[in-house]
C-alpha positions, 0 to 999 in steps of 0.5 A: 192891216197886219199882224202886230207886233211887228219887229221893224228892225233887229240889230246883233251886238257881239259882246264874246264867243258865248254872248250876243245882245239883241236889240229889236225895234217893236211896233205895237199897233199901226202908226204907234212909235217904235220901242226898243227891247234888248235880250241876251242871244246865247248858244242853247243848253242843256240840264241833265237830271241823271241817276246813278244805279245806287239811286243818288243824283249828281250834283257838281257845284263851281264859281259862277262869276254872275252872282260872286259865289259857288253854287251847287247845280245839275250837270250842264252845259251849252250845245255845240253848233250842231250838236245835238243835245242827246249827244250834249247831255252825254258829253256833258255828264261823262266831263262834269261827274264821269258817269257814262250814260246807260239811257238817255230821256229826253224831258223836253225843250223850253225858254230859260227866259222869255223876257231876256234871253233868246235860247232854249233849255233842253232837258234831259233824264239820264240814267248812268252806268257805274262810274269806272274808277279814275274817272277824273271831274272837269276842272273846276268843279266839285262833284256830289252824290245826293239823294233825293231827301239831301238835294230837297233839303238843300233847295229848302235851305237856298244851297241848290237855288238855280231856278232852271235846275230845280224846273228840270227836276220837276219835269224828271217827276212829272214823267214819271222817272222821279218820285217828287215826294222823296225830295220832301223835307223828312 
């Protein structure tokens, strides 16, 4: 008789260029009553855990309107329609720290969320040139060169708290291109 669930409807609300609300109508099991879930639809986006050539990771912080404050957080950003996310994380590293990238690792693609938003996450390990001089940071933003024990301490404290980020740098480790002991409180 079917697989269930089964979407019975799906309606796209657009709220801005960046932001849909989807609502789906989900039945369960035959003949039961519809329900309503609502998730956010976003452009997908990409988490660049890079490595500068003296071994520090870039980290740039800026206001995020959603929680009312500055937060510390790798590079990142939304894919362009039709980009693909390689070239994302390349354009996203030079504009937000002005570090080229020398080679660029591929982690893998995930859900950011699975309960509320529609977009994936793609992940990447970047490992820089030098940056050259002048290189400018995008507006807004605040650029940091941490080490490893630094940016452990500052996940430890709260300071460095975006969930995504810290899910990335695990990824970094788990492939072998960061050794996860290093962010270890000393």
């Amino acid at each position: 008789m079917g697989e269930y669930p089964k979407i019975r409807s799906r309606r796209t609300i657009d709220i801005s260029p960046w932001m849909k609300v989807i609502e789906r109508e989900v039945e369960f099991r035959a003949g039961a009553k519809p329900e309503l879930y609502h998730a956010i639809g976003q452009q997908d986006y990409i988490a660049i855990v890079a490595l500068t050539p003296d071994g520090r990771i870039p980290i740039v912080q800026q206001y995020r309107p959603a929680v009312e404050r500055k937060t510390w957080e790798l590079p990142a950003g939304m894919t362009e329609a039709g980009e693909d996310p390689a070239r994302t994380c390349e354009r996203e590293l030079l504009e937000e720290t002005g570090y080229p990238a020398k080679a660029v690792h591929a982690l893998g693609s995930f859900a950011p969320c699975t309960a509320r938003l529609s977009n994936m996450v793609h992940t990447f390990f970047v490992e820089t040139d030098w940056r050259p001089p002048g290189a400018s940071v995008e507006a807004g933003l605040e650029l940091n060169l941490v080490s490893p024990a630094e940016l452990g301490a500052m996940i430890y404290s709260g300071e460095f708290s975006l969930q995504l980020h810290i899910g990335a740098l695990m990824l970094a480790g788990m492939r072998g291109y960061l050794n996860l002991a290093d962010f270890q409180a000393r």
